[in-house]
C-alpha positions as CSV (number, residue, x, y, z in Angstrom):
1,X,56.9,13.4,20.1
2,X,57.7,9.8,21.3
3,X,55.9,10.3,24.5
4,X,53.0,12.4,23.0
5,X,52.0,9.0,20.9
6,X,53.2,6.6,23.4
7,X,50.1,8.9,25.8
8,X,47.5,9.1,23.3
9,X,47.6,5.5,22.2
10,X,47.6,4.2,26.4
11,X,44.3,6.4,26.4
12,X,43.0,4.8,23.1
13,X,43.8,1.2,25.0
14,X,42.7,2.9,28.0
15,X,39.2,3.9,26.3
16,X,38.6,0.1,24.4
17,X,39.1,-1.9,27.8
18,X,36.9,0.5,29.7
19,X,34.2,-0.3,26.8
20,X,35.1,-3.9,27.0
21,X,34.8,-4.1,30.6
22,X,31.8,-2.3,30.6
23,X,29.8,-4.6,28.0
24,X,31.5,-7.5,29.6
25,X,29.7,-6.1,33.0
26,X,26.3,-6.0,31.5
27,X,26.6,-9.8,30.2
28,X,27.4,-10.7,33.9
29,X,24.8,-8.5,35.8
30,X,22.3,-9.8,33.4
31,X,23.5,-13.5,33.8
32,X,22.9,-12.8,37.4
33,X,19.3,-10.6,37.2
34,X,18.1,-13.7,35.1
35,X,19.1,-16.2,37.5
36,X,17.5,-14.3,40.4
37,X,14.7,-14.2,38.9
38,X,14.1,-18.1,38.7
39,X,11.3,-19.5,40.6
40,X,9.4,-15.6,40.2
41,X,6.8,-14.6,37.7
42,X,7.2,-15.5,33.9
43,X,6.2,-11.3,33.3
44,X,9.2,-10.4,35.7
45,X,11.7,-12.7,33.9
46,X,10.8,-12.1,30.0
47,X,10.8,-8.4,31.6
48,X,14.7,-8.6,30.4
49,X,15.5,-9.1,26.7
50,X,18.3,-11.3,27.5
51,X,15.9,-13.4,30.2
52,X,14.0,-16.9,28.8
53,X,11.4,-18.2,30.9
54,X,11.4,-22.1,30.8
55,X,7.7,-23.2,32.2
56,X,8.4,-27.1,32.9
57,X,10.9,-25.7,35.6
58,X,10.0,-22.3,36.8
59,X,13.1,-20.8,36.1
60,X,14.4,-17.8,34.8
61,X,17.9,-18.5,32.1
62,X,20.2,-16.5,30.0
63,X,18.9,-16.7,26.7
64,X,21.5,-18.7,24.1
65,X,22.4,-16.5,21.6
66,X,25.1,-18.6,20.3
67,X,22.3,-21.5,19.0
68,X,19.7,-18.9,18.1
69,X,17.1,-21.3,19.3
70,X,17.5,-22.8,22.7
71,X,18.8,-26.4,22.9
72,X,16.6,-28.8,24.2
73,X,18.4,-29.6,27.1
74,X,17.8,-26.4,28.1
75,X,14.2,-26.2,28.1
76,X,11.7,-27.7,25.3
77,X,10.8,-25.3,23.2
78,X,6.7,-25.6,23.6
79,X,7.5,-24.5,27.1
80,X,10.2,-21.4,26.4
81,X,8.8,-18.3,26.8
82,X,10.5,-15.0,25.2
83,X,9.6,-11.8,25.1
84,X,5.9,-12.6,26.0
85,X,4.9,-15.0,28.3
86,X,1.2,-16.1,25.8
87,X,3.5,-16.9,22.9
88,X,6.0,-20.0,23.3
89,X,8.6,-21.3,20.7
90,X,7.0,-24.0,19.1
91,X,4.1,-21.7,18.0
92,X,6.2,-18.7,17.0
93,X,8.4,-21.0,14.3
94,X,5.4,-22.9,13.3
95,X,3.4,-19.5,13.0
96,X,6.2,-17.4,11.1
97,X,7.1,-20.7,9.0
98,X,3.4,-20.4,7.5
99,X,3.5,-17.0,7.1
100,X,6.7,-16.9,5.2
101,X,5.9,-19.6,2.9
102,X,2.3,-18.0,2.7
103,X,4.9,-14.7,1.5
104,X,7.0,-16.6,-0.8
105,X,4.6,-18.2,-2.4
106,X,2.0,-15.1,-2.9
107,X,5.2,-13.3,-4.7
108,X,5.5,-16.1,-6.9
109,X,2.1,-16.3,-7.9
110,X,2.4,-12.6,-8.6
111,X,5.3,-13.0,-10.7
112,X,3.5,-15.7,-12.5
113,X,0.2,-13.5,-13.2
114,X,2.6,-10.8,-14.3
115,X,4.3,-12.5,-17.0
116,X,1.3,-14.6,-18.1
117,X,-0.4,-11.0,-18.3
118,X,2.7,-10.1,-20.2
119,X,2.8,-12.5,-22.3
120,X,-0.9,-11.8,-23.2
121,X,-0.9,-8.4,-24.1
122,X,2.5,-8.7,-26.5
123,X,0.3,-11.9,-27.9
124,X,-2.1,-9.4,-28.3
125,X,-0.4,-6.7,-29.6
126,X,1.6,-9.0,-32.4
127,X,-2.2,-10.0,-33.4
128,X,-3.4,-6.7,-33.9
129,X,0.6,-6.4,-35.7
130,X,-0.6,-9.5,-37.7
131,X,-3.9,-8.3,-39.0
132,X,-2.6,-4.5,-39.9
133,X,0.0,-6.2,-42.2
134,X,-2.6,-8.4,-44.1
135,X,-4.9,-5.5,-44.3
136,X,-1.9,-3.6,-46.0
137,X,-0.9,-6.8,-48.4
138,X,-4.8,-6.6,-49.0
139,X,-5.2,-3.1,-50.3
140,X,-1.2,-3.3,-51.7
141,X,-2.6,-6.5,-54.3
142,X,-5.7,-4.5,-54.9
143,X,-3.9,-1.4,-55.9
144,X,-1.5,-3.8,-57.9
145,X,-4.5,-5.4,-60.0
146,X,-6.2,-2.0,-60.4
147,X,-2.6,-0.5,-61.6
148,X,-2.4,-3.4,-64.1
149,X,-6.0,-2.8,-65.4
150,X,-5.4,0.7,-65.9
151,X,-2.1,-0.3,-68.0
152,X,-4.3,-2.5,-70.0
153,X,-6.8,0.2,-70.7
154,X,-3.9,2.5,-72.2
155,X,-2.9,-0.4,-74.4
156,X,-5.6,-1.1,-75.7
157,X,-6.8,2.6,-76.7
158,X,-3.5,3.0,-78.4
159,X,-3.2,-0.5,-79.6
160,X,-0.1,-1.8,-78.0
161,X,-1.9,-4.8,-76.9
162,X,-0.8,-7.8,-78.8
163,X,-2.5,-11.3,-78.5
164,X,1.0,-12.4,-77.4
165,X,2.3,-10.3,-74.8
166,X,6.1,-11.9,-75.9
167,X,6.2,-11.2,-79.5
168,X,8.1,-8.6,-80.8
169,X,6.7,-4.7,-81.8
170,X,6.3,-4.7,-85.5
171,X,6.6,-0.8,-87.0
172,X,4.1,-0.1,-89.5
């Protein structure tokens, strides 16, 4: 049981430093394809992802993924070339800079319409709220005084109605 484990973890190790080795191979052979391709074509050397073309000098460089961008001691970055050889560095941040603030600043006017639009139709619909209630109290006061007439009328035809509405019933 000992050795069964003791065999299938060796293959495991085995396995992860023949991965290891392998990606560790493709960083070096692409080190070296970029550096032979120095003093070539910048189409041949942006060819490969991991290539940067630097135009001041002609040559060919790993790309630094470590600093994203790369340094200027490197090569400036109006004259690094990645990916396409029409398009350098300088004008892809300034380029994608506007259009992300052009982005960010189109959503906010969105979210701005939409809540002013919002905002306009509940000020619209506690309005139309406003003037259903003093059509209501309207008709409620008009029903109220028509009530009271009618109560008047009864009075009257059976003489309850008293010149002082807070003097006492007298029984005759």
């Amino acid at each position: 049981m000992l050795t069964q484990l003791t065999m299938g973890s060796v293959r495991v190790v085995f396995v992860f430093s023949a991965l290891f080795l392998a990606f560790r191979w493709t960083d070096i052979s692409a080190q070296i394809n970029c550096v032979m391709k120095s003093n070539t074509s910048c189409a041949e050397c942006v060819s490969n992802i991991t290539c940067l073309w630097c135009s001041r000098t002609q040559q060919c460089l790993d790309y630094p993924v470590q600093t994203l961008l790369p340094p200027h001691s490197l090569c400036p970055l109006n004259d690094a070339r990645w990916g396409s050889c029409w398009v350098n560095f300088q004008t892809l941040i300034i380029t994608m800079c506007v259009i992300g603030g052009v982005i960010i600043v189109s959503v906010f006017i969105c979210c701005f319409c939409c809540c002013k639009c919002e905002n306009f139709g509940s000020k619209r619909t506690d309005e139309h709220v406003e003037r259903e209630a003093e059509i209501r109290r309207v008709r409620h006061e008009e029903r109220k005084v028509e009530m009271r007439s009618r109560h008047d009328e009864i009075r009257r035809k059976y003489g309850l109605m008293k010149e002082n509405p807070y003097s006492r019933f007298e029984n005759n």
